[in-house]
VODOKE-675357 format. One line per field, with one value per atom (N, C-alpha, C): residue number from 1; x negated, y negated, z. Coordinates in steps of 0.02 Angstrom, whole numbers, plus 50000, padded with zeros to 5 digits. Example, Ala and Ser with C-alpha at 12.3 -4.5 7.8 and 13.67 -1.06 7.14 Angstrom:
BEGIN
num <- 1,1,1,2,2,2
px <- 49340,49385,49340,49358,49316,49355
py <- 50284,50225,50165,50112,50053,49998
pz <- 50390,50390,50390,50354,50357,50394
***
This chain:
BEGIN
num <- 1,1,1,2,2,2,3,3,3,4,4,4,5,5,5,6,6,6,7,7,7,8,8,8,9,9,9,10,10,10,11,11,11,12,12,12,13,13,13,14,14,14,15,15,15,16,16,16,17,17,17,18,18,18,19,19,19,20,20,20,21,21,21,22,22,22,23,23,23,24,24,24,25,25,25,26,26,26,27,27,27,28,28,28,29,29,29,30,30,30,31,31,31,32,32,32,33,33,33,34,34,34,35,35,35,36,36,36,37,37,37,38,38,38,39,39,39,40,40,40,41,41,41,42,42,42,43,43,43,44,44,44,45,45,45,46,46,46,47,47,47,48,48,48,49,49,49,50,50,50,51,51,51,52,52,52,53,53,53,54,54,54,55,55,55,56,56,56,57,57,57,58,58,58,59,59,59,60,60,60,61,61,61,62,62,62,63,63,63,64,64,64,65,65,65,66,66,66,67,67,67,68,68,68,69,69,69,70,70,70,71,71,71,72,72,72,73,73,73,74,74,74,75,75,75,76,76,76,77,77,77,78,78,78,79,79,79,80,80,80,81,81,81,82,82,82,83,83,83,84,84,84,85,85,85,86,86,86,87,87,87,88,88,88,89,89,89,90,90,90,91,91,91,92,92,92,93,93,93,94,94,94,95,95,95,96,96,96,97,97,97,98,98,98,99,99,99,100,100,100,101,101,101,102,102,102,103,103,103,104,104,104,105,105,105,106,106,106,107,107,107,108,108,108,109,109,109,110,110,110,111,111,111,112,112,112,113,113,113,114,114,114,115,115,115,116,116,116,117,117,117,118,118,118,119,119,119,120,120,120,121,121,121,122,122,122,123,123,123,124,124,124,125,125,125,126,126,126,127,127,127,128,128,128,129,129,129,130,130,130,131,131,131,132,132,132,133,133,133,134,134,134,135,135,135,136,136,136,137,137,137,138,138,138,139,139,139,140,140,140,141,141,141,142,142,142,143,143,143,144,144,144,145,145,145,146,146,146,147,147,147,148,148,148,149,149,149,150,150,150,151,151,151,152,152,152,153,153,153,154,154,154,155,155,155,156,156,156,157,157,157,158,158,158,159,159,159,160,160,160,161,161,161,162,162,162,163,163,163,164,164,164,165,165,165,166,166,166,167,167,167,168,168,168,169,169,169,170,170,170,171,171,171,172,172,172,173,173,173,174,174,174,175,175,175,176,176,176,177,177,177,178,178,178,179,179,179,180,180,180,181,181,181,182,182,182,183,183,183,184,184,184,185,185,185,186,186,186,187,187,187,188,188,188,189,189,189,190,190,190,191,191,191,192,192,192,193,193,193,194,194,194,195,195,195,196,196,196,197,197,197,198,198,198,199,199,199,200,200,200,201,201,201,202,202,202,203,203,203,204,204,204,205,205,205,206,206,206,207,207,207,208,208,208,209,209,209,210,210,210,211,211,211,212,212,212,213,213,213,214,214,214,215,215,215,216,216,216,217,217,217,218,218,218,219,219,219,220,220,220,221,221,221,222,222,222,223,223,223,224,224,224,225,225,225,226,226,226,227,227,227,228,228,228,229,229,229
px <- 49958,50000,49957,49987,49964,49962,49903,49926,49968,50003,50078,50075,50014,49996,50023,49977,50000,50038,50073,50133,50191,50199,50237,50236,50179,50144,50178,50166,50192,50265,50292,50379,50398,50386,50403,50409,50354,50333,50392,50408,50429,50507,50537,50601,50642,50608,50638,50661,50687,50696,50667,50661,50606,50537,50498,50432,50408,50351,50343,50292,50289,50255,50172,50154,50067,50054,49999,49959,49915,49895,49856,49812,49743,49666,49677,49636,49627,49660,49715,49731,49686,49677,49612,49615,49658,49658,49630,49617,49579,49511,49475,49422,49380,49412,49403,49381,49337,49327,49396,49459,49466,49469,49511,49510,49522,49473,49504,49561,49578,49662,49628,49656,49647,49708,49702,49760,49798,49801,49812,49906,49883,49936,49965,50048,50061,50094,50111,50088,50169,50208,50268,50263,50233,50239,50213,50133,50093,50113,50143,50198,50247,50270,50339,50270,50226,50191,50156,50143,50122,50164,50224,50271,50293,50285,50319,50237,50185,50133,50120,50156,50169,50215,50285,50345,50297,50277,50237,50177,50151,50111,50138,50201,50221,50259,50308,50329,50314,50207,50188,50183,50161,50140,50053,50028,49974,49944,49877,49835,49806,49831,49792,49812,49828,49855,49822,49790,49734,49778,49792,49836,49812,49764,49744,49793,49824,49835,49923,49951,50010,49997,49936,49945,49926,49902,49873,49805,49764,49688,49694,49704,49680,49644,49596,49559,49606,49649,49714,49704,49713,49741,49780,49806,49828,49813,49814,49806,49843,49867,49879,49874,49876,49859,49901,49933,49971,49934,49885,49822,49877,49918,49946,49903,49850,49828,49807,49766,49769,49702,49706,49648,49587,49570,49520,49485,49545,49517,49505,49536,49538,49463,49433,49377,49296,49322,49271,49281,49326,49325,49322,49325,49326,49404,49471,49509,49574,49563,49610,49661,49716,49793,49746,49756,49761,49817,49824,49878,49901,49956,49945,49906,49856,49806,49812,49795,49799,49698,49698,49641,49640,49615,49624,49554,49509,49442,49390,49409,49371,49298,49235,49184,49160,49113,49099,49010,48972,48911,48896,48859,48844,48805,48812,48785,48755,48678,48643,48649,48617,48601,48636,48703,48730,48762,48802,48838,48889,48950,48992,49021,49032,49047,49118,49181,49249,49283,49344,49386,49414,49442,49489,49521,49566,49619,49625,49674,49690,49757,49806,49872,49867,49792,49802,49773,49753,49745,49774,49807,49873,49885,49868,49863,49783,49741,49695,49634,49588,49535,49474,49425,49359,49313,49264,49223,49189,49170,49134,49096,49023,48995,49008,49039,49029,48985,48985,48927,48982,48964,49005,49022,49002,48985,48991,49043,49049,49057,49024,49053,49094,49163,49230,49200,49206,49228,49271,49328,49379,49426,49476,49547,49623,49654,49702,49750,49810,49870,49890,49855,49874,49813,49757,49691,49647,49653,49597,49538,49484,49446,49440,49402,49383,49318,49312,49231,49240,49219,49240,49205,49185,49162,49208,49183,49226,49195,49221,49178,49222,49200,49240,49287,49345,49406,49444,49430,49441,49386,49327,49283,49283,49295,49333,49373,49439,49462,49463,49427,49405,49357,49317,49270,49333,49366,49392,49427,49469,49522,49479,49431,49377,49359,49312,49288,49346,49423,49461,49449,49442,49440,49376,49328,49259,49280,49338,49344,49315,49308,49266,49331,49319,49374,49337,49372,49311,49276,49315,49290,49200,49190,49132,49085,49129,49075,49047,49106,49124,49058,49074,49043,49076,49064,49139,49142,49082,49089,49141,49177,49228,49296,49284,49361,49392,49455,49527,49591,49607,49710,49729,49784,49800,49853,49828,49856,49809,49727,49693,49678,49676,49644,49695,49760,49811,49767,49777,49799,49715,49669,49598,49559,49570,49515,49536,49588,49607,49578,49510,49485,49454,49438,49420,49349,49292,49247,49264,49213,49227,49152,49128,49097,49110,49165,49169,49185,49205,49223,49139,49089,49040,49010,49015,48990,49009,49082,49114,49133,49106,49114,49026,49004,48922,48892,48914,48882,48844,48811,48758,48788,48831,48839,48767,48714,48662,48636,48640,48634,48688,48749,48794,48786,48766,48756,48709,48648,48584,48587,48668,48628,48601,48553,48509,48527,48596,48598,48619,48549,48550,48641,48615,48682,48684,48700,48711,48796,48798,48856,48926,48985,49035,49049,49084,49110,49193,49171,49212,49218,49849,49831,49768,49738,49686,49726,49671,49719,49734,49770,49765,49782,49736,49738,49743
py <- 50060,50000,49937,49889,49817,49789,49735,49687,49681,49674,49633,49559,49528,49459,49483,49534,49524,49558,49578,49626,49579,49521,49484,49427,49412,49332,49389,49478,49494,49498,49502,49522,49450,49408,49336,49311,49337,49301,49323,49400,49437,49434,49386,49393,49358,49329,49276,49299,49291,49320,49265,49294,49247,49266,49244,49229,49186,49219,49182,49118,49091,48999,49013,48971,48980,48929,48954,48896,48862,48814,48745,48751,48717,48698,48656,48655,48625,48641,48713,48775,48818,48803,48841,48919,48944,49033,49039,48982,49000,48993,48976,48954,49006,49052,49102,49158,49212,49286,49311,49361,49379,49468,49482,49551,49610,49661,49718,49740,49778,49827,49879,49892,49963,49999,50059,50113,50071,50029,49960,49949,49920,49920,49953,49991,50037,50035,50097,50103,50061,50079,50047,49960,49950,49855,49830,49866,49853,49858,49914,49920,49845,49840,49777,49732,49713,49652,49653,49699,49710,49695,49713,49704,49645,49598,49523,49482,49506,49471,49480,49530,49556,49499,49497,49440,49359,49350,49298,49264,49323,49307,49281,49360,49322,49257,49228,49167,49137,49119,49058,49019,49050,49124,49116,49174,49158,49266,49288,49338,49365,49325,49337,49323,49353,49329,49371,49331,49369,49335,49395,49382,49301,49289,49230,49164,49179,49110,49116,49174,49166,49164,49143,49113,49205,49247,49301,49315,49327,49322,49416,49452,49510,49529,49555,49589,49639,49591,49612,49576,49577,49541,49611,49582,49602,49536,49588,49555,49585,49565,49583,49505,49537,49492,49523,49510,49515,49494,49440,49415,49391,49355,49333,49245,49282,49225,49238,49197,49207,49254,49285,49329,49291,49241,49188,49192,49162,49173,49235,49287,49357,49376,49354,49360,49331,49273,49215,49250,49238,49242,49314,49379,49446,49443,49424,49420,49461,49538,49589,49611,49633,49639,49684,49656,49710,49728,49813,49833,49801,49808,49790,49831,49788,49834,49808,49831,49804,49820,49779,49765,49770,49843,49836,49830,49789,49774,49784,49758,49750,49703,49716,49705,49726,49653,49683,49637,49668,49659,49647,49619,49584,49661,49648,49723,49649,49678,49644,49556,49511,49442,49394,49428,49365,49348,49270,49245,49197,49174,49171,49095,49035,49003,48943,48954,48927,48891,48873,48851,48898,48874,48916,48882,48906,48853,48913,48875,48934,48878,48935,48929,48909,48891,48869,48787,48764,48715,48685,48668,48646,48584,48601,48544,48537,48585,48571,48626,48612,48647,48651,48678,48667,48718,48715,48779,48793,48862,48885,48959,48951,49000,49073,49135,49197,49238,49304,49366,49367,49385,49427,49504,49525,49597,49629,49649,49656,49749,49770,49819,49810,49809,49824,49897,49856,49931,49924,49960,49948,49996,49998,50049,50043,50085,50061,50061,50070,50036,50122,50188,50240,50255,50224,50245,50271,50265,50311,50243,50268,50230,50228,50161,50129,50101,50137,50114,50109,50019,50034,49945,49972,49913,49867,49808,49758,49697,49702,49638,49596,49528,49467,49446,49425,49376,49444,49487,49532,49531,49526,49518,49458,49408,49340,49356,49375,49372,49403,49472,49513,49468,49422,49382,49322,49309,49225,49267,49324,49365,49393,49411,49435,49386,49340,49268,49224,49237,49225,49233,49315,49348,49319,49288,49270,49176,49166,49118,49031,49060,49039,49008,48958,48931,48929,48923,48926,48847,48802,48737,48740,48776,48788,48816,48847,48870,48826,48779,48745,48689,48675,48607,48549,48519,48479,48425,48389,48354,48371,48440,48460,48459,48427,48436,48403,48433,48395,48420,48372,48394,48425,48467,48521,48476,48414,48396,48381,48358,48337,48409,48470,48540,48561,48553,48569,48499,48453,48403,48407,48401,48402,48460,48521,48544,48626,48639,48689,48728,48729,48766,48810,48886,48943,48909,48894,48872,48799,48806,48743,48670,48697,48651,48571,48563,48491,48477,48501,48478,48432,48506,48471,48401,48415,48345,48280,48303,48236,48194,48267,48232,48226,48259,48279,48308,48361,48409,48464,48484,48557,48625,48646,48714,48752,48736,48791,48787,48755,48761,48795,48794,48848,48909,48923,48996,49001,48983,49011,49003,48987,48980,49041,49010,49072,49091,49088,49108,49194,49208,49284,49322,49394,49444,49477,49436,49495,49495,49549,49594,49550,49538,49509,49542,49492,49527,49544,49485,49432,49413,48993,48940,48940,48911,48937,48976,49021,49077,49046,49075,49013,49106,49098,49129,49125
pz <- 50000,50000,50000,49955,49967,50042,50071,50110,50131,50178,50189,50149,50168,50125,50077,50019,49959,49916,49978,49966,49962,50001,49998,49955,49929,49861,49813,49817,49702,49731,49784,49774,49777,49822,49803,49734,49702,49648,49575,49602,49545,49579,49613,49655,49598,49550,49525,49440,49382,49324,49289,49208,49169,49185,49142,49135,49189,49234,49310,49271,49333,49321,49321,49284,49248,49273,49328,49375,49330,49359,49303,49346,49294,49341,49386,49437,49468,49549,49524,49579,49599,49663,49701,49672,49657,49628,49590,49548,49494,49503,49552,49557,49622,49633,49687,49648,49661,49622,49652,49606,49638,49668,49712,49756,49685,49696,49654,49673,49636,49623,49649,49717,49726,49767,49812,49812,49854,49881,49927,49912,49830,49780,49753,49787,49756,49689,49651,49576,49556,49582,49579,49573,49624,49609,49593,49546,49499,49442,49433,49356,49371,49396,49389,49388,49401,49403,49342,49299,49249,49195,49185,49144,49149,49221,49208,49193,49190,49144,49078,49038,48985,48965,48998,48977,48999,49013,49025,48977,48963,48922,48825,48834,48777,48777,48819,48816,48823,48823,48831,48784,48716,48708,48709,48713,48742,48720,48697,48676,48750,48808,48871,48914,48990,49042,49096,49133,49209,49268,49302,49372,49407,49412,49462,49395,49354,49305,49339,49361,49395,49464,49498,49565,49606,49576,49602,49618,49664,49677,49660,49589,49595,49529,49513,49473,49418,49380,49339,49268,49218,49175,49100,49065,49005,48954,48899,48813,48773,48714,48659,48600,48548,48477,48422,48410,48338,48308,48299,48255,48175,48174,48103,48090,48068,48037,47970,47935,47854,47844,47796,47785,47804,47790,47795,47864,47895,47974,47999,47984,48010,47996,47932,47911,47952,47952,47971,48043,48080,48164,48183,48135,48167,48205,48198,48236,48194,48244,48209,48264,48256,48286,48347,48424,48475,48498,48508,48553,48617,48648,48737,48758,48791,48833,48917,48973,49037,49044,49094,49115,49198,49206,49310,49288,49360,49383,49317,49269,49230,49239,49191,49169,49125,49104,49027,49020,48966,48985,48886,48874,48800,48788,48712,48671,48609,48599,48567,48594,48535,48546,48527,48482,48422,48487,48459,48470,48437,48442,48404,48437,48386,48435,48411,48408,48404,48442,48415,48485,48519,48571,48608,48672,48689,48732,48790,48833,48898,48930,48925,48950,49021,49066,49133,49109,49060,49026,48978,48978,48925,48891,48830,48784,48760,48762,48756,48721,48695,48659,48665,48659,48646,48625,48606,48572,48635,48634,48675,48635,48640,48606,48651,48636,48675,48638,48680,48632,48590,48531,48464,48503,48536,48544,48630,48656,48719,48759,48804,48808,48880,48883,48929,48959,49042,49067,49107,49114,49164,49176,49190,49220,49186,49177,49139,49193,49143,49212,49244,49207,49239,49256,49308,49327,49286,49208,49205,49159,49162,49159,49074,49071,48987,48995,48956,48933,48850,48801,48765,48730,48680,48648,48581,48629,48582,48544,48479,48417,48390,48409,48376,48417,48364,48426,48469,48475,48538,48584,48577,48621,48633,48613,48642,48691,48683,48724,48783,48778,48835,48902,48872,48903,48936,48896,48913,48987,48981,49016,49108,49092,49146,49174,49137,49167,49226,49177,49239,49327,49317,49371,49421,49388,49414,49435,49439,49460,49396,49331,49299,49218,49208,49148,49097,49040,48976,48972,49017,49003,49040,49098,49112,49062,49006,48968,48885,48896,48808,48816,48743,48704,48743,48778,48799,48760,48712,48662,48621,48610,48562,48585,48659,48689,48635,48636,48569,48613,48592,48595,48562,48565,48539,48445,48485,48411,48350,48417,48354,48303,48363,48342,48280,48286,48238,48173,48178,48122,48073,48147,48117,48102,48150,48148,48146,48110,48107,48036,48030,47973,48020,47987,48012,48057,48047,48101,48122,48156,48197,48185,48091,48061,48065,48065,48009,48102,48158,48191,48246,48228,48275,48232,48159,48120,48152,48153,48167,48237,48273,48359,48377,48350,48383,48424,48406,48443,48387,48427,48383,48386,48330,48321,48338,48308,48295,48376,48398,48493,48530,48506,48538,48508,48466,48450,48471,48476,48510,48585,48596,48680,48727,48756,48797,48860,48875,48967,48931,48988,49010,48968,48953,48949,48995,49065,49132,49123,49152,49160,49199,49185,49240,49251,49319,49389,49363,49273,49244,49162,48238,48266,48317,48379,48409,48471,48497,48525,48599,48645,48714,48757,48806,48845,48950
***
């Protein structure tokens, strides 16, 4: 069994119908590592908490949703991608349809040196964009929603999002990781800068693509339109 604490924050939370409320930065949950999923949480109110981050995620709509973005401190998230974008982008960004997948206590650790570097938004940030270089190349290890373990490598805008989704959990936003010279509104990103890279965008604000792809922080392992997660 869960906590009583946090036995009582997922039934509170899930007392209610609809798509639950998506905490914004600057909410201490997000900024905490948080607690793994373990036998604590029984399988019953992890399934209902799973399925209303599933309805959540799609009505944001949003490729990503990590428990701490609904006000949860647990080592949780889910993804999926329908990926309907134009061959172009599918091409340029590596960004192909994922199934629903769940993510218990996930980590994931860079495979080789590339790096890849786009926009990307996050549904606990709203209205907003910026590039942030990740590995191209990730290996996930984690638990599914029936215990059994994944070990499993991921390339392109799925390994995007595997990173943006984990990093959650590490208390960590993609804005810690972006260009912040590229911050945009989600209008300039629609009106201006919606071509498959994110070229014409560093020209014109100034910043160095060829420095976000080469950036050099270490590949250690986490604890932890444009897509919004």
């Amino acid at each position: 069994m869960a906590s009583p604490q946090l036995s009582d924050l997922i039934d509170e939370l899930l007392s209610g119908s609809g798509p639950l409320p998506i905490v914004s930065a600057g909410d201490p949950v997000l900024r905490r590592p948080a607690e793994p999923v373990d036998d604590r949480l029984d399988r019953r109110r992890l399934g209902r908490l799973i399925e209303a981050m599933r309805e959540t995620m799609h009505a944001a709509p949003g490729v990503g949703l990590a428990a701490p973005q609904v006000g949860l401190p647990l080592r949780l998230a889910v993804i999926e991608d329908a990926a309907e974008v134009s061959d172009e982008v599918r091409q340029v960004r590596g960004r192909v349809p994922q199934p629903f997948r769940v993510l218990v206590n996930p980590s994931y650790e860079a495979v080789g040196s590339d790096r890849a570097a786009f926009f990307e938004g996050c549904l606990s940030v709203p209205g907003w964009g910026a590039v942030v270089a990740r590995h191209e190349k990730v290996r996930l290890r984690a638990l599914d929603e029936h215990g059994r373990e994944v070990d499993e490598v991921f390339t392109g805008w799925p390994a995007r999002i595997v990173q943006h989704e984990t990093d959650h959990l590490d208390g960590t936003l993609y804005l810690d990781l972006a260009e912040l010279r590229s911050l945009s509104s989600r209008e300039a990103m629609t009106e201006r800068w919606a071509q498959p890279t994110p070229t014409a965008a560093a020209e014109a604000l100034g910043f160095d693509l060829g420095a976000a792809h080469s950036d050099s922080r270490p590949p250690t392992p986490s604890g932890g339109p444009h897509a919004h997660s």
